[in-house]
C-alpha positions as CSV (number, residue, x, y, z in Angstrom):
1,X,0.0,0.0,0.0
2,X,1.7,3.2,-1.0
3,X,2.1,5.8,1.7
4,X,0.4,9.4,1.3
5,X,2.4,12.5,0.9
6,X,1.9,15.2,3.3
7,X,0.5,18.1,1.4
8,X,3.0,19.9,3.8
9,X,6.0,18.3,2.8
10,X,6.6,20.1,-0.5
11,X,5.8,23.5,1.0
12,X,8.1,22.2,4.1
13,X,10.4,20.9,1.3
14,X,10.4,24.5,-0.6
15,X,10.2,26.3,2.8
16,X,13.6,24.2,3.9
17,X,14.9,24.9,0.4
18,X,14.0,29.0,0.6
19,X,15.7,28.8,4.1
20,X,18.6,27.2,3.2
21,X,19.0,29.4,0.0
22,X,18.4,32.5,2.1
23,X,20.7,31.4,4.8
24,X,23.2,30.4,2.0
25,X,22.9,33.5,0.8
26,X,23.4,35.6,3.7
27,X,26.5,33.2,4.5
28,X,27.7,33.9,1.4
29,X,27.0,37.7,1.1
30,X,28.3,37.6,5.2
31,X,31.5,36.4,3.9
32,X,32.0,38.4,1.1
33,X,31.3,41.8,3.0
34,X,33.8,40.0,5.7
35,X,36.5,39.3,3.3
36,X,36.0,43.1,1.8
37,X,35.8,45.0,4.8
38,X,39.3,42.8,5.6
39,X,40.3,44.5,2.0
40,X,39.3,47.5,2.7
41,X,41.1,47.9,6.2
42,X,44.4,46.8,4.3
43,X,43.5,49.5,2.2
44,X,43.4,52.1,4.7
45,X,46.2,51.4,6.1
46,X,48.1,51.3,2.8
47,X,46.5,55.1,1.6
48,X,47.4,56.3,5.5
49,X,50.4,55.5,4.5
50,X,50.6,56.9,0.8
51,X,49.5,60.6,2.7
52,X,51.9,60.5,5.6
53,X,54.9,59.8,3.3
54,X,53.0,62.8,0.7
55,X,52.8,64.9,3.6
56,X,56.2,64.0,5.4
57,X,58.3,64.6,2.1
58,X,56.4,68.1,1.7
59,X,57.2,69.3,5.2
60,X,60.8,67.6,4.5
61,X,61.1,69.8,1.5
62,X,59.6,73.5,3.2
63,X,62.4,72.5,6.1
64,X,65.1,72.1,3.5
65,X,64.0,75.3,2.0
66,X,63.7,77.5,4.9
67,X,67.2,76.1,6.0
68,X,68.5,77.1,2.5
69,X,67.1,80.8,2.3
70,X,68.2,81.4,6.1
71,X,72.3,80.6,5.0
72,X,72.0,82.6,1.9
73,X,70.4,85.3,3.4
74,X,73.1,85.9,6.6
75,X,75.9,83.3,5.4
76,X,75.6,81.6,9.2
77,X,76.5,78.1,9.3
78,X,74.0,77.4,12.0
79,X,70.9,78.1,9.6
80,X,72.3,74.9,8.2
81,X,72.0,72.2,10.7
82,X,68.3,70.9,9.7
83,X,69.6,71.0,6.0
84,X,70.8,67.6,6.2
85,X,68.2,65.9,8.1
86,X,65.2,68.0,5.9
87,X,66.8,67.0,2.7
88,X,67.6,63.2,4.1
89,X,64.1,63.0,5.2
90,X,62.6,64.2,1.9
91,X,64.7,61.8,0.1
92,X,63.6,59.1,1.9
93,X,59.9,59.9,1.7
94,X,60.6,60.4,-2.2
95,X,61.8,56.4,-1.8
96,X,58.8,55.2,0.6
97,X,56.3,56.9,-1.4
98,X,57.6,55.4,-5.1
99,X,57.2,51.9,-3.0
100,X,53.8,52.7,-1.5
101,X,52.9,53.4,-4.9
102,X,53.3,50.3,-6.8
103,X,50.1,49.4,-5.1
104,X,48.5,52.0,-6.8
105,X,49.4,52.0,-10.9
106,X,47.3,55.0,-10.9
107,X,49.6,57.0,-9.3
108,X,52.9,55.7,-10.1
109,X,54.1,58.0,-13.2
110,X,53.2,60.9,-10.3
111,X,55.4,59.1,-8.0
112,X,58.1,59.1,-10.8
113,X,57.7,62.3,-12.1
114,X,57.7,63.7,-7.6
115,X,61.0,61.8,-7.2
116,X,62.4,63.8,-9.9
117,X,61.3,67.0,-8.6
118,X,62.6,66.4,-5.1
119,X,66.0,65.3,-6.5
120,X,65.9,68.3,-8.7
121,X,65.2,70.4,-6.0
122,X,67.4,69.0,-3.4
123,X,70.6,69.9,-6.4
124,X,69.0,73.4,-6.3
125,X,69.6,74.2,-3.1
126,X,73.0,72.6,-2.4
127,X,74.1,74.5,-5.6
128,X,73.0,77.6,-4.1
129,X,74.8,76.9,-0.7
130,X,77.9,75.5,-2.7
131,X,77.8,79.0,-4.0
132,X,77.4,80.8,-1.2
133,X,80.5,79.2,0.4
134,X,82.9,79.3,-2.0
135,X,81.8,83.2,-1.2
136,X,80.3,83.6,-4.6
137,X,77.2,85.6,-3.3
138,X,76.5,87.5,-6.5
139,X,76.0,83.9,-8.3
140,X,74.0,82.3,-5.8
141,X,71.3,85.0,-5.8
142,X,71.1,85.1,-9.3
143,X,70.7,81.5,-9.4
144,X,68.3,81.8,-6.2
145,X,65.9,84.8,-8.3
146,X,66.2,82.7,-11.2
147,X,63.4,81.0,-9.0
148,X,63.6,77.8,-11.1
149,X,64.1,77.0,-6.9
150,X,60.6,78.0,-6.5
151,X,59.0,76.6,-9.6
152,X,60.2,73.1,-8.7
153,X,59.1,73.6,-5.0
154,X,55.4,74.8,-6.4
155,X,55.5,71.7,-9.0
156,X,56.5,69.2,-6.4
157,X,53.3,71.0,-3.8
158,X,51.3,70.5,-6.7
159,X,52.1,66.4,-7.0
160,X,52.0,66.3,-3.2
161,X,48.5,67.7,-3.5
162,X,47.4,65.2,-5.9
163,X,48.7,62.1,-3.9
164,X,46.4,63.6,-0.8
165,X,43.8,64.3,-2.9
166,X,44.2,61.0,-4.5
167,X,44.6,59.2,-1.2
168,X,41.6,61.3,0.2
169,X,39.3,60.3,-2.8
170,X,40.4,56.5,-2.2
171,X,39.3,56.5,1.4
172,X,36.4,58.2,0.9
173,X,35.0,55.7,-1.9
174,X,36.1,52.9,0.2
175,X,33.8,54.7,3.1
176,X,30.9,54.7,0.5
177,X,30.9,51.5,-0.9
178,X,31.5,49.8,3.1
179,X,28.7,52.2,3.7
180,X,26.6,50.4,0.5
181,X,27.4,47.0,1.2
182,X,26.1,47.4,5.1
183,X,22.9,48.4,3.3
184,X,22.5,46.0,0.9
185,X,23.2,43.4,3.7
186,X,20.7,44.8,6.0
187,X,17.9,44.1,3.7
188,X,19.0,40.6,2.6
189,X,19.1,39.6,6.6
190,X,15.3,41.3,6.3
191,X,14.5,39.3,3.3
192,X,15.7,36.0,5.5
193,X,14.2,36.6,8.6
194,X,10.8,36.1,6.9
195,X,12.1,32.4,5.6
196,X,13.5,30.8,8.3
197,X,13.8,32.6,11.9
198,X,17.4,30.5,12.4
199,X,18.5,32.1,9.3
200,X,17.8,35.7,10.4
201,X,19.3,34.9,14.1
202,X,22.5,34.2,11.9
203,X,21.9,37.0,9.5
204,X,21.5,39.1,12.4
205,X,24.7,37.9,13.7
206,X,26.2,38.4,10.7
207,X,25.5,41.8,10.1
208,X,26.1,43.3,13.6
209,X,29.5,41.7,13.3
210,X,30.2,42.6,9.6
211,X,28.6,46.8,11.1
212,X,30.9,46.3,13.9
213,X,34.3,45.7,11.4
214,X,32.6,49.0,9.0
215,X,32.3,51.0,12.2
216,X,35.9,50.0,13.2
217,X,37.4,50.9,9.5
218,X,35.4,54.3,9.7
219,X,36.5,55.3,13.5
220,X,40.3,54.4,12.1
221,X,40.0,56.4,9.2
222,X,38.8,59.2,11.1
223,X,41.5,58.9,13.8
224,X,43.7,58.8,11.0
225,X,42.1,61.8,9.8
226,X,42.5,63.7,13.2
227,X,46.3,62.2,13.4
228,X,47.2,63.9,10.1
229,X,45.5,67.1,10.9
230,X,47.3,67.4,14.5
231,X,50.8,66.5,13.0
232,X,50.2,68.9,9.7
233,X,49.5,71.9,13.1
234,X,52.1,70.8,14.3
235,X,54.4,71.1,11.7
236,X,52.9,74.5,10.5
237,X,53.1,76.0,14.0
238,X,57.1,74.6,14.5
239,X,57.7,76.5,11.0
240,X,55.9,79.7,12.0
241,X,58.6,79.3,15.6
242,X,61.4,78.7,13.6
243,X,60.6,81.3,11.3
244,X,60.2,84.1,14.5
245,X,63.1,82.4,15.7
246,X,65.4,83.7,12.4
247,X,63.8,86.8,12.2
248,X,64.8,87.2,15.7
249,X,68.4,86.2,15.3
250,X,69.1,87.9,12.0
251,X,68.0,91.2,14.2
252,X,70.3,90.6,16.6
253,X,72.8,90.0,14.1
254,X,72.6,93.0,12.6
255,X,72.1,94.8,15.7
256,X,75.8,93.5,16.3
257,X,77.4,94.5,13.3
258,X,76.1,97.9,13.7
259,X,77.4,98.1,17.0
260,X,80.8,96.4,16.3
261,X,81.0,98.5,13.4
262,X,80.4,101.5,15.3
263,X,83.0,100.6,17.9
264,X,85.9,100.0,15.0
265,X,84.9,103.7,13.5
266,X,85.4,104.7,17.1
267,X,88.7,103.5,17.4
268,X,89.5,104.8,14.0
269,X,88.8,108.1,14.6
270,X,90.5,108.1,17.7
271,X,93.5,106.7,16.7
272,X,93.1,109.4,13.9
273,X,92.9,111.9,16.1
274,X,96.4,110.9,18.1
275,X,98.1,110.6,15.2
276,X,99.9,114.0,13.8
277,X,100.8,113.2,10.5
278,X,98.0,114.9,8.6
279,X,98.1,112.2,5.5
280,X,97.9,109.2,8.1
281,X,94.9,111.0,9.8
282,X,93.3,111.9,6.5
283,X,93.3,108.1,5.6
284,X,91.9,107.4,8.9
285,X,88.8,109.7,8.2
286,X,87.9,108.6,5.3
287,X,88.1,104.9,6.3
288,X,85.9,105.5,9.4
289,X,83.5,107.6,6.9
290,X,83.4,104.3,5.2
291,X,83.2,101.8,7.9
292,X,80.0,104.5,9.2
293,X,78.1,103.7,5.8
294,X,78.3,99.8,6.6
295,X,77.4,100.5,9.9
296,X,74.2,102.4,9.2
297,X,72.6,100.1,6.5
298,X,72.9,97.6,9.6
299,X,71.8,99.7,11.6
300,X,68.2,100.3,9.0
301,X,68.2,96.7,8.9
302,X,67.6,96.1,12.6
303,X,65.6,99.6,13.1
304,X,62.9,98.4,10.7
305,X,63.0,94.7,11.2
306,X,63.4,93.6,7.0
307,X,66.8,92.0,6.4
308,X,66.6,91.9,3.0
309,X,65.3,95.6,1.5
310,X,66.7,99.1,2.7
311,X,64.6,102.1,2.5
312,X,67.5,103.9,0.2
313,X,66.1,107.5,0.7
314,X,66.0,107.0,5.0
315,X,69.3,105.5,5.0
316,X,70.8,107.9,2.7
317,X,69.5,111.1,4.7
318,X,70.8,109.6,7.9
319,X,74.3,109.0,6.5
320,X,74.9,112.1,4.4
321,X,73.7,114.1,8.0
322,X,76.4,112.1,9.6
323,X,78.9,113.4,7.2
324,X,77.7,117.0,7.3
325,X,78.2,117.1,11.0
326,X,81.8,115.5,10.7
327,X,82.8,118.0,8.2
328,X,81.2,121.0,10.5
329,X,83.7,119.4,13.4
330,X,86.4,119.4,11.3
331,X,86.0,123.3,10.7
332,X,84.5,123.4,6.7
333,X,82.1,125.8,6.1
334,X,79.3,125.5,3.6
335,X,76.0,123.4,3.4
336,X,75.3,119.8,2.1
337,X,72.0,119.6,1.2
338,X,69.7,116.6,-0.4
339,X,67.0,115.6,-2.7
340,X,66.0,111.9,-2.8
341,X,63.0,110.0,-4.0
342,X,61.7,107.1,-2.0
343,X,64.0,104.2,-3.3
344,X,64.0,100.6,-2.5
345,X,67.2,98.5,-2.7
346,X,68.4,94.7,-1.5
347,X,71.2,95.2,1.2
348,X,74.0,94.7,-0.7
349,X,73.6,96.9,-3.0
350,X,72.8,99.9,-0.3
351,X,76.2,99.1,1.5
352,X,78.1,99.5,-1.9
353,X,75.8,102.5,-3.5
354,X,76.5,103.9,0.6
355,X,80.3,103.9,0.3
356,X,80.3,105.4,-3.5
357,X,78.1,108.7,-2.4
358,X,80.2,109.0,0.6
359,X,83.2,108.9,-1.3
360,X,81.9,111.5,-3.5
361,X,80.9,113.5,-0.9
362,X,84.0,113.4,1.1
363,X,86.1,114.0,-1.9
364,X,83.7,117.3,-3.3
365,X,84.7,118.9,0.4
366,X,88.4,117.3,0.5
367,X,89.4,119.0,-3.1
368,X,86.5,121.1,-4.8
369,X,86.8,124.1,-2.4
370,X,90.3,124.3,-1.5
371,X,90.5,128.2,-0.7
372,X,87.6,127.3,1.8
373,X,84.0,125.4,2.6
374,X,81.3,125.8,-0.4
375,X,78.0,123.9,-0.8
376,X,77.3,120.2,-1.6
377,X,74.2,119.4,-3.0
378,X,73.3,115.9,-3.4
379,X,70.2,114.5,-5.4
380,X,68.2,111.0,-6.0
381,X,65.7,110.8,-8.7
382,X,63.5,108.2,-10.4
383,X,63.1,108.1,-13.9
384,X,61.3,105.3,-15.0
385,X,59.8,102.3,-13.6
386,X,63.6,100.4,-13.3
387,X,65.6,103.8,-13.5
388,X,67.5,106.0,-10.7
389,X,69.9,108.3,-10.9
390,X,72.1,109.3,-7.8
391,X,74.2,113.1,-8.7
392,X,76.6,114.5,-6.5
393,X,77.6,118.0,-7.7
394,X,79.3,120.9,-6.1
395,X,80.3,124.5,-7.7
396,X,83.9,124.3,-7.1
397,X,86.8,124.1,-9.4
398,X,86.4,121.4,-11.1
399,X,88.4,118.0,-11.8
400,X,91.2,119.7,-13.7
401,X,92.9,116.9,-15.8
402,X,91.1,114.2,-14.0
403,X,94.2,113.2,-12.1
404,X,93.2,111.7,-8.6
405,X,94.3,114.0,-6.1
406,X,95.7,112.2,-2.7
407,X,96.3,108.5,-3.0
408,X,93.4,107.7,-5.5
409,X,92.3,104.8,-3.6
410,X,88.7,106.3,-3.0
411,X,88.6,106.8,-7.0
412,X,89.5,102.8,-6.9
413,X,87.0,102.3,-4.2
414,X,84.1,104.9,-6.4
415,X,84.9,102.7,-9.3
416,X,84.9,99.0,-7.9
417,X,81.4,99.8,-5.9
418,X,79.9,101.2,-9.1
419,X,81.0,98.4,-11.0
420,X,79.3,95.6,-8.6
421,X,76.3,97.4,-9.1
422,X,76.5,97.1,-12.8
423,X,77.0,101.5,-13.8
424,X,79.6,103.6,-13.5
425,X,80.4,106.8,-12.3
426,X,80.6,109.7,-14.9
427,X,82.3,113.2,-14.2
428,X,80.6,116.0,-15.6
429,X,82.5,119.5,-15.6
430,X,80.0,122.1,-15.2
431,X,80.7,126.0,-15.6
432,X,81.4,126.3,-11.8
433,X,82.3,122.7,-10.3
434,X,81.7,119.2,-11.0
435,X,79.0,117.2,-11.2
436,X,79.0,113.2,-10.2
437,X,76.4,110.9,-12.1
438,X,75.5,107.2,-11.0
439,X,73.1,105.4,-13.1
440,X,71.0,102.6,-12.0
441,X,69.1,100.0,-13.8
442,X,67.0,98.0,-11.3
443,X,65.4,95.4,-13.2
444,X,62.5,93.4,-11.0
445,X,64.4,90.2,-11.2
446,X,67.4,91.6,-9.1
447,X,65.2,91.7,-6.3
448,X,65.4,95.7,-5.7
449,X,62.3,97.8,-6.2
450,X,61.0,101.1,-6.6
451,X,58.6,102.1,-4.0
């Protein structure tokens, strides 16, 4: 007799069979959410990576930098003591981040192209500081404003910024599609939970772990987040110290030279005035007139705080005064007066355009009024956008046959000084006295300026 089937059984059968599927399928999808929140967590850690080796080589690079421009700006040795390390850290960074890279072939002609950069960069500077030691100043800033410095440091920025942003985007994705796939398996563990109540338990189970891991991978990437942001602080605010810091020193360096210098013009006018041979104490005058024009471009320089521009027309008014009041002690009568346009000019150039007018000056009351004092007029005028002309004229007798009176070595000095500042001095006979000419071209990329 054959045994009846339960009407039930093939619902039972397809119930089991639903269940089964379902719970297969939440096992399955379970796993694979498992297996790529595991990926994605590797992933993490390998972008965290890729940006802190991004970031570290940029900060390792600004370092390098602000090393570099401190020693070519003062010529101290101590401004390059985090050269080394900056540039070694950079470096390595460079090499870290071309590894982290392979993992992304996205990136890697970036990587390539950054690594070149940095190596380029990195020649730059220790070209400039080469330079600088050898005591070729002139040549290393005219490579430095070449700024080919500062067009590799802005390319190099502008990799860094696409590895971040690169790195960013990658987390970011990652954090959308964990988000997605939490979704999606929160409606398959709904779908279940109608089929079989054992199947949603383990669903259930499934999900809260698989949340858990999604949770976990988004609290690390936002502790990474807040890790990068603190150290990137950090760094900026240890940059902004160490820039007061040089700003501070070369201040005080300056405020040093000024003062040493001021001491050595004391000496030298007081061993001038022990001497009596009136040719040794001449010579002495005039070197402490010079060693006073050094002395008060140092002296700008730490008044107003800027170490690498002098106000030419303030410096010039306080130097010619000081001359003025030396010739009034040393008995000459007759006024030295002045007419100068608000002028610009980097530091070096001011020391050398200083000791030119004050040869000139000291020369147009040494020899153009020999029967007595007469008037000095001095004058500074802008003619153009990258023009200035300096004139130093007096209405004495006149140059004669242009043969240097006294030892000629402040004709040697007028002419060397004009020389470094690419002019020269031209002597102009007028119908009563002599006029002096200096002609100045400043183009933009010298780094003078008109104000």
């Amino acid at each position: 007799m054959a045994t009846a089937k339960s009407p039930r059984t093939p619902r039972t059968i397809a119930l089991l069979a639903a269940g089964l599927a379902a719970l297969l399928a939440i096992v399955i999808t379970t796993f694979w959410l498992s297996e790529r929140a595991q990926s994605y967590s590797s992933s993490v850690i390998a972008v965290r990576d890729l940006r802190v080796s991004a970031v570290e080589l940029r900060n390792g690079l600004l370092a390098a930098e602000s090393s570099q421009r401190g020693y070519l700006y003062s010529g101290n040795e101590v401004y390059l003591a985090p050269f080394d390390s900056s540039k070694a850290l950079s470096q390595r960074e460079a090499e870290e981040l071309n590894e982290a890279l392979v993992d992304f072939p996205d990136l890697q002609a970036m990587g390539l192209q950054l690594s070149t950069l940095v190596q380029a960069k990195v020649a730059d500077m220790e070209e400039t500081i080469a330079l600088k030691r050898e005591g070729r100043d002139e040549e290393a800033l005219d490579l430095f404003l070449t700024n080919r410095g500062k067009l590799l440091m802005d390319q190099a920025n502008l990799f860094v910024t696409g590895v971040v942003d690169a790195a960013d985007t990658m987390l970011v994705d990652g954090a959308r599609e964990q988000t997605e796939n939490a979704e999606w398996m929160r409606w398959v563990s709904i779908a279940g939970a109608l089929v079989v109540v054992l199947v949603v338990a383990g669903a259930v189970s499934a999900f809260r772990k698989t949340t858990l891991e999604v949770m976990g991978a988004r609290d690390e990437v936002r502790a990474i987040n807040e890790s990068l942001e603190r150290r990137v602080e950090e760094r900026t605010s240890a940059l902004k110290s160490a820039l007061e810091r040089t700003e501070l020193l070369l201040k005080e360096v300056n405020h040093r030279i000024a003062n040493s210098l001021a001491l050595v013009a004391s000496l030298v006018r007081m061993q001038g005035s022990t001497n009596k041979d009136e040719a040794v104490k001449a010579a002495l005058g005039e070197t402490q007139a010079r060693i006073s024009a050094i002395a008060s471009v140092h002296k700008r320089l730490y008044e107003s705080g800027e170490v690498g521009f002098v106000e030419l027309d303030a410096y010039l008014s306080g130097l010619l005064d000081s001359l003025a009041a030396s010739m009034r002690a040393d008995g000459r009568d007759g006024l030295l007066t002045y007419e100068l346009q608000p002028v610009r000019m980097t530091t070096d150039a001011s020391i050398n355009l200083g000791i030119v007018v004050t040869e000139l000056v000291t020369n147009a009351y040494k020899y153009a009024y020999p029967d007595g004092g007469g008037d000095i007029r001095v004058g500074m005028h802008r003619f153009a956008d990258d023009q200035v002309e300096i004139v130093v004229e007096d209405d004495g007798v006149g140059r004669g046959s242009a043969t240097p009176r006294g030892t000629g070595l402040g004709t040697r000095i007028v002419k060397a000084m004009a020389t470094s500042l690419g002019s020269e001095v031209q002597y102009l006979d007028r119908k009563r006295g002599t006029a002096a000419r200096l002609s100045l071209r400043l183009p933009r990329s010298d780094g003078a300026s008109l104000t």
